[in-house]
N, CA, C and O atoms as a GROMACS GRO file, in nm:
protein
  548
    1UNK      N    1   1.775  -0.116   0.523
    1UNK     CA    2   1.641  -0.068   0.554
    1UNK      C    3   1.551  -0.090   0.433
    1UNK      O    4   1.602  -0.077   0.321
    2UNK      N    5   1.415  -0.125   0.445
    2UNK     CA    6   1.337  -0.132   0.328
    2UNK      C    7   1.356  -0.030   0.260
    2UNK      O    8   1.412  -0.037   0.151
    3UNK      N    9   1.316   0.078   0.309
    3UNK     CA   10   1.307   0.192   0.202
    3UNK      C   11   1.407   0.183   0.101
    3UNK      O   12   1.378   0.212  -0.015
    4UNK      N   13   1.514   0.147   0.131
    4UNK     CA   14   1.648   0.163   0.040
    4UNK      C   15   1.638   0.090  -0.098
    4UNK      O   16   1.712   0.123  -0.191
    5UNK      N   17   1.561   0.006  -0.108
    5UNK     CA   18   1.542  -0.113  -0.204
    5UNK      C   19   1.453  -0.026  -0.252
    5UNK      O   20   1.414  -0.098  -0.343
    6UNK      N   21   1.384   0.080  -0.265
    6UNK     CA   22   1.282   0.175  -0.328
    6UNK      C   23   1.316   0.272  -0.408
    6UNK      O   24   1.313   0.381  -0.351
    7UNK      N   25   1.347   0.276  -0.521
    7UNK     CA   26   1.355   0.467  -0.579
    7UNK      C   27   1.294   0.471  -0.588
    7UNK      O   28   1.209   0.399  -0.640
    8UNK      N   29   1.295   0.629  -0.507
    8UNK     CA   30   1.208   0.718  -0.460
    8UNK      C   31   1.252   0.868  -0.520
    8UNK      O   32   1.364   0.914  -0.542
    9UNK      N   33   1.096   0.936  -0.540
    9UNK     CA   34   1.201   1.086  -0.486
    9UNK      C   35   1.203   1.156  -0.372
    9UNK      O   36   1.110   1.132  -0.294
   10UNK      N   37   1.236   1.190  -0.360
   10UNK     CA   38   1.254   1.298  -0.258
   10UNK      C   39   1.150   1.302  -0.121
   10UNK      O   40   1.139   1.269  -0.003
   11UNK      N   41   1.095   1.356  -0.216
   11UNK     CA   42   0.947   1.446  -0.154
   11UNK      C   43   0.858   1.316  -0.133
   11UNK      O   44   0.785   1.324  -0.034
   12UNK      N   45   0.851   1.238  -0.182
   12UNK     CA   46   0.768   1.089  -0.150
   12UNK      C   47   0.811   1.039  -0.033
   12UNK      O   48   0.736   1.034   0.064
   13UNK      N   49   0.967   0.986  -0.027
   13UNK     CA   50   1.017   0.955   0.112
   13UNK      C   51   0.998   1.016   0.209
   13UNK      O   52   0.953   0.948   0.301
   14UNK      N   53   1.020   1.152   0.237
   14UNK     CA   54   1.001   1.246   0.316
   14UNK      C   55   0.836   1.239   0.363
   14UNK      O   56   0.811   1.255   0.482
   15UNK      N   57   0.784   1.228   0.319
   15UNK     CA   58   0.615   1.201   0.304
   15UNK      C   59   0.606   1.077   0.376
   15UNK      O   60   0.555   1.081   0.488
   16UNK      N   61   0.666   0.913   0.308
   16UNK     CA   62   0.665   0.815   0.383
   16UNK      C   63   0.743   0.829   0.552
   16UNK      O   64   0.686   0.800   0.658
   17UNK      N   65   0.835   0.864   0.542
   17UNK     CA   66   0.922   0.873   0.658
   17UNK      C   67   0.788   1.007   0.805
   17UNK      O   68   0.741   1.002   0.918
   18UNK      N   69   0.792   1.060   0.735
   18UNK     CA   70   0.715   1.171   0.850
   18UNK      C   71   0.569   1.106   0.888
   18UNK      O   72   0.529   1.118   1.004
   19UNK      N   73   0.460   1.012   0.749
   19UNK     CA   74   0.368   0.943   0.841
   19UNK      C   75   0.390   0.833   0.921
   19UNK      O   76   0.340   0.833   1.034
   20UNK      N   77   0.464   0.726   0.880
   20UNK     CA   78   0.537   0.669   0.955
   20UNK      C   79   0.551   0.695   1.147
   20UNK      O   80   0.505   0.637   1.246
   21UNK      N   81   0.647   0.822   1.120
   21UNK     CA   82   0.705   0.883   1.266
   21UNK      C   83   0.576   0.902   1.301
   21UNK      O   84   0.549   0.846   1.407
   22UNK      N   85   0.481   0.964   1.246
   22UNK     CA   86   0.386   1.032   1.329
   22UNK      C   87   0.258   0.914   1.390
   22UNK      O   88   0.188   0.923   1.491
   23UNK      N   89   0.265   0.794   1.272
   23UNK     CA   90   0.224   0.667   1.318
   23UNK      C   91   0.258   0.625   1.456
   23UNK      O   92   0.169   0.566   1.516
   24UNK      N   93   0.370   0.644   1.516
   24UNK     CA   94   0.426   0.586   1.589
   24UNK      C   95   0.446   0.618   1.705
   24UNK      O   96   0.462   0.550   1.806
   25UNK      N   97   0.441   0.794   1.673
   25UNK     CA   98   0.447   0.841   1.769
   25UNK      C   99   0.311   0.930   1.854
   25UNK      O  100   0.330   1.023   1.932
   26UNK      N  101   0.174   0.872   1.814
   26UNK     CA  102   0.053   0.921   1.849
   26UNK      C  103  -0.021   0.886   1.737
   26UNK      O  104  -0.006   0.797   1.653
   27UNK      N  105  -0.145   1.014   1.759
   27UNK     CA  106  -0.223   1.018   1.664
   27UNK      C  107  -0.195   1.086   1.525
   27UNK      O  108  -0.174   1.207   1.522
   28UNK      N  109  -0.193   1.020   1.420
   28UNK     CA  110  -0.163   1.086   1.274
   28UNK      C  111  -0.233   1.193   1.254
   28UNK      O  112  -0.339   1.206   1.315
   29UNK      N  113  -0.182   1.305   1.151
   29UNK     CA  114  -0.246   1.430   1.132
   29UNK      C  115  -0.317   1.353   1.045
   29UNK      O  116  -0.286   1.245   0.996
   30UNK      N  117  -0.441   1.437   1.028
   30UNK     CA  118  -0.569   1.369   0.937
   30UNK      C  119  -0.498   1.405   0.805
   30UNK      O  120  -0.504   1.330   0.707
   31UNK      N  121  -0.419   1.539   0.804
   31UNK     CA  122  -0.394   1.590   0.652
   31UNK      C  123  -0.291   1.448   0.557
   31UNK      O  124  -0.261   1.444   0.438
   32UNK      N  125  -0.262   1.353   0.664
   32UNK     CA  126  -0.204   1.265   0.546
   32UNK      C  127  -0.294   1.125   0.570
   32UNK      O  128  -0.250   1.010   0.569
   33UNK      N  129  -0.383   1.153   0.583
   33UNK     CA  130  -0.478   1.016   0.627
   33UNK      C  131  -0.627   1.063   0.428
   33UNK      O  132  -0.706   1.156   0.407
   34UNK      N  133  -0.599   0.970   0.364
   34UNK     CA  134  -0.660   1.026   0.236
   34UNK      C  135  -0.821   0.969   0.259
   34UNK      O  136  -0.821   0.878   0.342
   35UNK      N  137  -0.924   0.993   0.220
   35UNK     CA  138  -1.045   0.959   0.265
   35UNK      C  139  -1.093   0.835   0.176
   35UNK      O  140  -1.055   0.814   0.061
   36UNK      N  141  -1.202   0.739   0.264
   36UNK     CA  142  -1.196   0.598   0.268
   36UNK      C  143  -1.183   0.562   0.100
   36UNK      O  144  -1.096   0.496   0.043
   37UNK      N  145  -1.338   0.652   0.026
   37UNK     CA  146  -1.351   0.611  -0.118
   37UNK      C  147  -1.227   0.600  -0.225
   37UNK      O  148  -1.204   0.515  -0.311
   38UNK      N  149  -1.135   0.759  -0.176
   38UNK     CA  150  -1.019   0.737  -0.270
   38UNK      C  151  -0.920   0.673  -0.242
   38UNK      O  152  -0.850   0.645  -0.339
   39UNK      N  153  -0.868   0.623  -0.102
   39UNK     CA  154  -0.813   0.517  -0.087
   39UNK      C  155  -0.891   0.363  -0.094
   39UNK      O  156  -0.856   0.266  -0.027
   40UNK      N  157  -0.963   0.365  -0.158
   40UNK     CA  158  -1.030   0.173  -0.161
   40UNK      C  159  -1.044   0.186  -0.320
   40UNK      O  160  -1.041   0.082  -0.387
   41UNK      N  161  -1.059   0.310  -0.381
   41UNK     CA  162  -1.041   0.311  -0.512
   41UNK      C  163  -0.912   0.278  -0.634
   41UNK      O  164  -0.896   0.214  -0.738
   42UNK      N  165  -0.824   0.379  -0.530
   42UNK     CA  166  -0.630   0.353  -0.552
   42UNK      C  167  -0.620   0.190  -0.523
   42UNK      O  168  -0.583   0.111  -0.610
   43UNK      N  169  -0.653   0.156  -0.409
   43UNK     CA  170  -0.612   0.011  -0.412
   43UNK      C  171  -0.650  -0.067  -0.501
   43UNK      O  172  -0.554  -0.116  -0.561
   44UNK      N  173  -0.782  -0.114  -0.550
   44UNK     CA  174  -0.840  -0.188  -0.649
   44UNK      C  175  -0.756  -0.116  -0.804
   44UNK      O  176  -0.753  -0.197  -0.896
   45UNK      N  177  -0.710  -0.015  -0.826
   45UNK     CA  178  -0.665  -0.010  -0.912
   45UNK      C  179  -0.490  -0.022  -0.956
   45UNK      O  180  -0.424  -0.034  -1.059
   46UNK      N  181  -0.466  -0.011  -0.808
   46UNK     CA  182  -0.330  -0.067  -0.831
   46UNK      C  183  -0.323  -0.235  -0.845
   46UNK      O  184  -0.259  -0.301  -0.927
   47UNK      N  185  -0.411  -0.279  -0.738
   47UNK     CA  186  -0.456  -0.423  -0.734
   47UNK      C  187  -0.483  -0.495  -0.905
   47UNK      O  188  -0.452  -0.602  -0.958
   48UNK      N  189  -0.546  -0.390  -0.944
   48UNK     CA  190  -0.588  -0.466  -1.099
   48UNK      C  191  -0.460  -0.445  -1.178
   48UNK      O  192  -0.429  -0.538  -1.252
   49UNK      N  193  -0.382  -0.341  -1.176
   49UNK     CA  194  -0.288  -0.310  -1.282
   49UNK      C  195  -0.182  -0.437  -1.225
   49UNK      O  196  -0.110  -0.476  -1.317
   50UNK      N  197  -0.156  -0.508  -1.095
   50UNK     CA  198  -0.105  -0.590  -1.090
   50UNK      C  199  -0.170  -0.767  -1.149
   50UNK      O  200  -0.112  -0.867  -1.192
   51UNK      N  201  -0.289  -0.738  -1.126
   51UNK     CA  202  -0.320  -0.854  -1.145
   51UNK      C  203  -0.322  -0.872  -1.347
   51UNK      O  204  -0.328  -0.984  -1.396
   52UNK      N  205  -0.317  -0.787  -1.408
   52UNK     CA  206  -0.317  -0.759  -1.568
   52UNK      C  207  -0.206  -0.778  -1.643
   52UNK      O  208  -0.196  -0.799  -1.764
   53UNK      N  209  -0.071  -0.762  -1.507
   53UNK     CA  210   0.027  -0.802  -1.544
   53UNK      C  211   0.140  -0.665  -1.566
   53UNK      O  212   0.243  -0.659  -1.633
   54UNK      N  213   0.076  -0.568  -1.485
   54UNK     CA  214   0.162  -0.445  -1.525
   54UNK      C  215   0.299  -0.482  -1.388
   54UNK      O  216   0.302  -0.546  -1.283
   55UNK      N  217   0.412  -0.385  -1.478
   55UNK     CA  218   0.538  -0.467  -1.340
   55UNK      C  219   0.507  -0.346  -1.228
   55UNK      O  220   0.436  -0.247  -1.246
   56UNK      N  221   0.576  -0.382  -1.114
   56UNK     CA  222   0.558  -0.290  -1.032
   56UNK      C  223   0.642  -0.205  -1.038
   56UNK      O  224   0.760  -0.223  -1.069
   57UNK      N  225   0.560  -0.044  -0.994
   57UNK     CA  226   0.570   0.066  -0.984
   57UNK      C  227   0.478   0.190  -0.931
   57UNK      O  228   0.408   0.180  -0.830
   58UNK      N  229   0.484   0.285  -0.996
   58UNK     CA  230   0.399   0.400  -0.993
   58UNK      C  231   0.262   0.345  -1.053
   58UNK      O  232   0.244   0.248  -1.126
   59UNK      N  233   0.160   0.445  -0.995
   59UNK     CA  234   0.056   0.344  -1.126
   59UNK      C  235  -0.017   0.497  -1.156
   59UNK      O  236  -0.076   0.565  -1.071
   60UNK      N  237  -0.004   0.521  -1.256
   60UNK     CA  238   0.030   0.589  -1.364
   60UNK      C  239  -0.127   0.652  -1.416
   60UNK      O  240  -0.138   0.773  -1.431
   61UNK      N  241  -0.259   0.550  -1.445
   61UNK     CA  242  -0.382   0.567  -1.411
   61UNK      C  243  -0.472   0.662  -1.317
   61UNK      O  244  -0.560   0.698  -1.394
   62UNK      N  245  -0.482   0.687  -1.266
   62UNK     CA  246  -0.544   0.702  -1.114
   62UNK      C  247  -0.518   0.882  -1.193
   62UNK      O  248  -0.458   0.923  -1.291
   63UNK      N  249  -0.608   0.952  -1.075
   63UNK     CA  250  -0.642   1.065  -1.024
   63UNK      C  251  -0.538   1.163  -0.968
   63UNK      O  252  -0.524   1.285  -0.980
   64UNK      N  253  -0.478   1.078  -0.912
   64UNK     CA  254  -0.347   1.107  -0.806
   64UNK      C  255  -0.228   1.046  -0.830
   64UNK      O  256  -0.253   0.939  -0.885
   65UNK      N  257  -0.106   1.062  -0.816
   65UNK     CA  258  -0.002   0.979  -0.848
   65UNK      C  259  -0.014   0.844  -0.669
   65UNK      O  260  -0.036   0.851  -0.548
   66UNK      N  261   0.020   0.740  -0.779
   66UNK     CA  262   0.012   0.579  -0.642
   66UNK      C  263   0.146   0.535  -0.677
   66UNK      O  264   0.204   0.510  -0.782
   67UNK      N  265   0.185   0.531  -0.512
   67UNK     CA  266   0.302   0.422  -0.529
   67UNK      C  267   0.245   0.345  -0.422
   67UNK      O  268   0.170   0.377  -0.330
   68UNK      N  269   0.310   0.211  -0.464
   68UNK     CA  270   0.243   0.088  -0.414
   68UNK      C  271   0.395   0.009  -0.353
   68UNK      O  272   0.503   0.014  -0.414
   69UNK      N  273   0.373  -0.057  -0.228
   69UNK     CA  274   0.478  -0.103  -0.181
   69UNK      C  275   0.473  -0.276  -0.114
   69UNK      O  276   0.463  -0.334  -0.006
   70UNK      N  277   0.483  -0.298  -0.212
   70UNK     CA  278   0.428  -0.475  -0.187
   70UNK      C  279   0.573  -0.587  -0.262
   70UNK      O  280   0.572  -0.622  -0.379
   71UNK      N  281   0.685  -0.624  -0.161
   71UNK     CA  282   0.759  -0.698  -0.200
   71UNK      C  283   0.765  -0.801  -0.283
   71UNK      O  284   0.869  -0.829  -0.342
   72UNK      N  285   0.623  -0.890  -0.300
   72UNK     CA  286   0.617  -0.987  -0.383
   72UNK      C  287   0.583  -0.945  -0.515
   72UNK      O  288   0.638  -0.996  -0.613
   73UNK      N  289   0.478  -0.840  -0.527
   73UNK     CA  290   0.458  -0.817  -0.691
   73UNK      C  291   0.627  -0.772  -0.723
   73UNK      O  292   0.684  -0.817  -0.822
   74UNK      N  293   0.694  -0.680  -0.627
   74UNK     CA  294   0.813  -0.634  -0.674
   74UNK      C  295   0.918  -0.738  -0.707
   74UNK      O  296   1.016  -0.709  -0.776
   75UNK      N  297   0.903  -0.836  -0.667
   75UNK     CA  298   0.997  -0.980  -0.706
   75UNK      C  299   0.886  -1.020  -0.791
   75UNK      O  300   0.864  -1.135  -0.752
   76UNK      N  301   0.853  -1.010  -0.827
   76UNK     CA  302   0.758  -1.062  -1.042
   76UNK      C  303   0.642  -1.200  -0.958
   76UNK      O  304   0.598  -1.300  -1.014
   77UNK      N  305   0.628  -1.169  -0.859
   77UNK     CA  306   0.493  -1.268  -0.836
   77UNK      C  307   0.383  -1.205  -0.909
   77UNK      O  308   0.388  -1.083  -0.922
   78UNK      N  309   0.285  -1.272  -0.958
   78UNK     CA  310   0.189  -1.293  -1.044
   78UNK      C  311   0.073  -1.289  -0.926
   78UNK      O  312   0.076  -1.356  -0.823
   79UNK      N  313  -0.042  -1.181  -0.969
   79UNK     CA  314  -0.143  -1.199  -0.885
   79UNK      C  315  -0.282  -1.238  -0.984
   79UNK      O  316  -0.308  -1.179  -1.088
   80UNK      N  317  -0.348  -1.330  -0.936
   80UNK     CA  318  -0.416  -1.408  -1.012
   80UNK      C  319  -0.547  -1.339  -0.967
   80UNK      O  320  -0.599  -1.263  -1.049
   81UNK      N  321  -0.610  -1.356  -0.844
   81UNK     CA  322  -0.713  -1.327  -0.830
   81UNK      C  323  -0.726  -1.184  -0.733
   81UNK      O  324  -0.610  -1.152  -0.708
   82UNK      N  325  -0.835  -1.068  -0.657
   82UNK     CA  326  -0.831  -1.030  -0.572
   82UNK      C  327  -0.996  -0.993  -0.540
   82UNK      O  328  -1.091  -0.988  -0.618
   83UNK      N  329  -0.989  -0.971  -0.411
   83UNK     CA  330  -1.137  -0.910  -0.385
   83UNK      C  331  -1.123  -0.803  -0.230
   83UNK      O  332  -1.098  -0.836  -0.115
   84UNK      N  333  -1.138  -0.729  -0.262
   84UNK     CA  334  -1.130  -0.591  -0.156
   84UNK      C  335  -1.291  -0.611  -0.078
   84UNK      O  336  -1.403  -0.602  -0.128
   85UNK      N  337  -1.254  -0.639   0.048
   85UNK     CA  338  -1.322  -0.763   0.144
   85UNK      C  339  -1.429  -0.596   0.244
   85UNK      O  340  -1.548  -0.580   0.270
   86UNK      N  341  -1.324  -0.524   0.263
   86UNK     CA  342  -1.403  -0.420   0.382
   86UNK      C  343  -1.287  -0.325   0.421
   86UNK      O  344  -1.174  -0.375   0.423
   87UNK      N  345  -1.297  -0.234   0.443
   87UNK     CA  346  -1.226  -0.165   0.570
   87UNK      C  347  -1.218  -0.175   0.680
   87UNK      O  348  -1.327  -0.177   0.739
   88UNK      N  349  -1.113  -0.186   0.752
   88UNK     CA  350  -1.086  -0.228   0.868
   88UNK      C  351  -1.053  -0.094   0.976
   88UNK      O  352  -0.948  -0.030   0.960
   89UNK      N  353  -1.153  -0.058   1.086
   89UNK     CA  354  -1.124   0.044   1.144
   89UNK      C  355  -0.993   0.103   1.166
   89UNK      O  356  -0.914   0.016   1.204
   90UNK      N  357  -0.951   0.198   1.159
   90UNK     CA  358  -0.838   0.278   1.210
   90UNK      C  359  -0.857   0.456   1.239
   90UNK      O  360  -0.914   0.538   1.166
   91UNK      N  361  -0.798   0.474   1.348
   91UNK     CA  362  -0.757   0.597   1.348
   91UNK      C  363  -0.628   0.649   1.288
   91UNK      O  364  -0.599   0.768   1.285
   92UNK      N  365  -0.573   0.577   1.252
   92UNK     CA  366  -0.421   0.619   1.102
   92UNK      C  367  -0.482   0.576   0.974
   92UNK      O  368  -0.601   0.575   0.945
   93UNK      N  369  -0.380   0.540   0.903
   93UNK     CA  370  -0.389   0.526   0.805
   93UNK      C  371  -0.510   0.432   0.808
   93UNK      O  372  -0.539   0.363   0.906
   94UNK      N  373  -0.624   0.435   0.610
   94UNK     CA  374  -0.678   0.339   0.579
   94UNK      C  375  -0.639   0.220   0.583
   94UNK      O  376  -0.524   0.210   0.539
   95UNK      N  377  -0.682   0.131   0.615
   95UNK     CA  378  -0.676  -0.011   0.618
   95UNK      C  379  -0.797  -0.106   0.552
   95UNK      O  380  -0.919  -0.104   0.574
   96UNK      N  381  -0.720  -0.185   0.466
   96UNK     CA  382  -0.820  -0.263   0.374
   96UNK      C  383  -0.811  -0.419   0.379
   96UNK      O  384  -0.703  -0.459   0.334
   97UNK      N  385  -0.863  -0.481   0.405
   97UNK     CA  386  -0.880  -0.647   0.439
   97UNK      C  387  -0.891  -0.674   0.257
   97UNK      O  388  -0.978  -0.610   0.198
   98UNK      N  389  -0.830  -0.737   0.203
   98UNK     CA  390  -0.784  -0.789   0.048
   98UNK      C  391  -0.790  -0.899   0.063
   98UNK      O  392  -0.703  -0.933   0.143
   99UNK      N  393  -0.891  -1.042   0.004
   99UNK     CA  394  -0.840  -1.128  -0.014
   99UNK      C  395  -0.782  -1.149  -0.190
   99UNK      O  396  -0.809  -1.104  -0.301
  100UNK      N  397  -0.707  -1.227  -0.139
  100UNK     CA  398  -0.609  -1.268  -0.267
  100UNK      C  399  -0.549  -1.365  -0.304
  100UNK      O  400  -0.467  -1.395  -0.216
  101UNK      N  401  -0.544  -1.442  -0.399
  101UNK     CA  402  -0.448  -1.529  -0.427
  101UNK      C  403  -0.351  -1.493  -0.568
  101UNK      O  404  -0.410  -1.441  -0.663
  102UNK      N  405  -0.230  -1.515  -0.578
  102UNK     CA  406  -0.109  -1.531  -0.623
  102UNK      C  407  -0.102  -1.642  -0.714
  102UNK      O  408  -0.161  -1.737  -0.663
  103UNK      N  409  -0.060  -1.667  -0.813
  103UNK     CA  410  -0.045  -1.824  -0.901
  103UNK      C  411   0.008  -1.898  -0.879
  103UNK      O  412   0.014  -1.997  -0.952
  104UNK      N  413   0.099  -1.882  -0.722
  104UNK     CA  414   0.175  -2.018  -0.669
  104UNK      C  415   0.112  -2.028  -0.576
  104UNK      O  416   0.147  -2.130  -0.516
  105UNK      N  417   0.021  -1.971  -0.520
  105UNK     CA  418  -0.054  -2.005  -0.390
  105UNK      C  419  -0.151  -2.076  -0.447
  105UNK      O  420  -0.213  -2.046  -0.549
  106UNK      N  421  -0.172  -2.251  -0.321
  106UNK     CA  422  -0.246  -2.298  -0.353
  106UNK      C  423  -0.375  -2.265  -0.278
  106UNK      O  424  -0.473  -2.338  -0.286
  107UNK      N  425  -0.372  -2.141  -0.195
  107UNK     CA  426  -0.552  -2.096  -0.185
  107UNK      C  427  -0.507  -1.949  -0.172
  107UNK      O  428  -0.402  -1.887  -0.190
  108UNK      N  429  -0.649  -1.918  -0.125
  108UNK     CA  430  -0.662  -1.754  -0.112
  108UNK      C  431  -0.597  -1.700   0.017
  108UNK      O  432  -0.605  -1.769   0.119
  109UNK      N  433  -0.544  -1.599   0.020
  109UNK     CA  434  -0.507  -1.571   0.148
  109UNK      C  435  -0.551  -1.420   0.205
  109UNK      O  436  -0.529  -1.342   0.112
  110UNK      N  437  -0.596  -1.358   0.304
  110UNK     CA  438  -0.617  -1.235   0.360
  110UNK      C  439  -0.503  -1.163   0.394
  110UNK      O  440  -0.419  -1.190   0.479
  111UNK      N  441  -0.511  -1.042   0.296
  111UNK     CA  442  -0.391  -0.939   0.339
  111UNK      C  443  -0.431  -0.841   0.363
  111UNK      O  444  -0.542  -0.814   0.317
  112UNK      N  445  -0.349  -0.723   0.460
  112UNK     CA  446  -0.463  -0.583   0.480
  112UNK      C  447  -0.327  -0.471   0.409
  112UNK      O  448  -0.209  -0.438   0.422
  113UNK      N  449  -0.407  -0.455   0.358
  113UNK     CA  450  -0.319  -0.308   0.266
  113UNK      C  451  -0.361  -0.142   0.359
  113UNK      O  452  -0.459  -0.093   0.415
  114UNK      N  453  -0.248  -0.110   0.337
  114UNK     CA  454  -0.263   0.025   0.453
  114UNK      C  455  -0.221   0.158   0.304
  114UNK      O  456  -0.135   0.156   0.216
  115UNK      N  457  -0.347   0.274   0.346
  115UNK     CA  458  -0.331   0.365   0.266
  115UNK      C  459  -0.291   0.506   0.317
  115UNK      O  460  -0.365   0.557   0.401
  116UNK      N  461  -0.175   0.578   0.270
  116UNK     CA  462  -0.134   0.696   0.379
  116UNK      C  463  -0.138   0.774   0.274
  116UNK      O  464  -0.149   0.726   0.161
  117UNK      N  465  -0.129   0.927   0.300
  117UNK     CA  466  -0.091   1.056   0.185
  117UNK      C  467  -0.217   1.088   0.132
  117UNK      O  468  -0.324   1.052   0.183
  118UNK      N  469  -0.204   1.152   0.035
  118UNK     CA  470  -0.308   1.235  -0.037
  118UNK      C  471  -0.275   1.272  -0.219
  118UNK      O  472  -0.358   1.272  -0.310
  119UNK      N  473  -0.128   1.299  -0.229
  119UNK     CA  474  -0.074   1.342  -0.342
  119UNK      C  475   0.083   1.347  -0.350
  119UNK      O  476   0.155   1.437  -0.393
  120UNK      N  477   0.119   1.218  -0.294
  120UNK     CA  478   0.084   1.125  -0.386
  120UNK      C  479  -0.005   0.979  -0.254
  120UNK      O  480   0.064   0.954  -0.155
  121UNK      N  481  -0.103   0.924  -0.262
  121UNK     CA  482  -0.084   0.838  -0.214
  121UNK      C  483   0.029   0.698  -0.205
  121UNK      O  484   0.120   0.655  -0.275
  122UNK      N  485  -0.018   0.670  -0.114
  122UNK     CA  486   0.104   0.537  -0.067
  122UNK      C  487   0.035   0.412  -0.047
  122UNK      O  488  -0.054   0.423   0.037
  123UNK      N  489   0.046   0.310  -0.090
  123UNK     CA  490  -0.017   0.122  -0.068
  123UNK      C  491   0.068   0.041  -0.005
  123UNK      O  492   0.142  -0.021  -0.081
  124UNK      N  493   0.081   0.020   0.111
  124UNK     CA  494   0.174  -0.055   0.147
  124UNK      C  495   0.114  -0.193   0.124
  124UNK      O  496   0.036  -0.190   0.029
  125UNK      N  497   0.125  -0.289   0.168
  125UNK     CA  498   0.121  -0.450   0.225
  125UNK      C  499   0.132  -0.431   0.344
  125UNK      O  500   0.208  -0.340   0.376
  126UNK      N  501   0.056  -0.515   0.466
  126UNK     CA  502   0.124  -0.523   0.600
  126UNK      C  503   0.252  -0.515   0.616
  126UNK      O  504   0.301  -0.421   0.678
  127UNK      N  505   0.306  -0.588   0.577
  127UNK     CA  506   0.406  -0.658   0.644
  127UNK      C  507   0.528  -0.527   0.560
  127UNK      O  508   0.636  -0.519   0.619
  128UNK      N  509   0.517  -0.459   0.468
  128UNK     CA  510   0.613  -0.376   0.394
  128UNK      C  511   0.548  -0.235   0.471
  128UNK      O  512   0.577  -0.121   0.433
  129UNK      N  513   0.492  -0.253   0.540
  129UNK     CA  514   0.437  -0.113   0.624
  129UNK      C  515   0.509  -0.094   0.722
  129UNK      O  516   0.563   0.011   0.758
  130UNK      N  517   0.514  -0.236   0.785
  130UNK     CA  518   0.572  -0.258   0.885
  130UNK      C  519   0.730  -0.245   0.914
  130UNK      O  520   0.788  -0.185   1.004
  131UNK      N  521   0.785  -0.331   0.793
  131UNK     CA  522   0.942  -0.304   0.798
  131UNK      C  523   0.954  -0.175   0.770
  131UNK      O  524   1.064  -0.127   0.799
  132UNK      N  525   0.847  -0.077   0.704
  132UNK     CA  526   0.915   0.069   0.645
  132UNK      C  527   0.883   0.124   0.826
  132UNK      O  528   0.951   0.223   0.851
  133UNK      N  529   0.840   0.100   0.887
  133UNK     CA  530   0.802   0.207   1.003
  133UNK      C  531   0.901   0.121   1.121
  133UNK      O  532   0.920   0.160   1.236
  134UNK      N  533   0.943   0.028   1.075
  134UNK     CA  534   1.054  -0.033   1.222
  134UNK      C  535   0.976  -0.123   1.293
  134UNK      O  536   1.044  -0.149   1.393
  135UNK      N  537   0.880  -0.181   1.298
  135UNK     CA  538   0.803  -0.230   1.356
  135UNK      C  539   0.814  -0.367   1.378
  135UNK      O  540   0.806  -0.418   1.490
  136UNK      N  541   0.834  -0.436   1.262
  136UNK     CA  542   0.890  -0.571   1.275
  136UNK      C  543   0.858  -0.612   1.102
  136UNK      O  544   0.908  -0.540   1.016
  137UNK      N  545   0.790  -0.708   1.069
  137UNK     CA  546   0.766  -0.721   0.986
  137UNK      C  547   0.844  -0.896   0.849
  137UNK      O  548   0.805  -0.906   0.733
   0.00000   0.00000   0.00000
């Protein structure tokens, strides 16, 4: 399972695992849905601490504790450029349209980063949102 490839503690998983379920299974409680500014803020700053060259993890900065869940920075890909494009409607979690390019990518590519929690927030990647909730991915 993705998650497993994650230390975590406790109380974070439990946090990922229950928005997740509740993703899935209706409408999310608003209490783990974090509001637009401080989730588009967390992202650009996890976004930069990757692109600066920090390894992945916690990001340590911020207001709030961020964990960020993006398989490629976590395998040592290099993010070269980014630009946080818009929000993308949802009734769950924030959703953020990112374009980006990587230093082996030879162009830019559109990714949507999904933001859940409050304290600690959570950054997924699509596609690492996806395998954490069963979805496909």
């Amino acid at each position: 399972m993705f998650l497993s490839h994650h230390k975590l503690p406790r109380t974070v998983l439990s946090l990922v695992l229950l928005v997740i379920s509740v993703g899935c299974g209706g409408a999310p409680e608003k209490k783990y849905i974090p509001k637009a500014d401080l989730a588009r803020r967390a992202l650009d700053a996890a976004l930069e601490n990757w692109r600066l060259g920090a390894k992945h993890g916690p990001v340590n900065d911020f207001a709030v504790p961020v964990n960020v869940f993006d398989a490629r920075w976590q395998n040592g890909k290099k993010l070269e450029s980014y630009e946080i494009l818009n929000e993308v409607p949802s009734d769950g979690p924030k959703i953020f349209l990112v374009k980006m390019k990587l230093d082996e990518d030879k162009q830019e590519n559109e990714i949507r980063y999904f933001v859940v929690g409050k304290d600690p927030l959570l950054i997924f990647r699509e596609q690492d949102y996806n395998k954490a909730s069963g979805t496909g991915g």
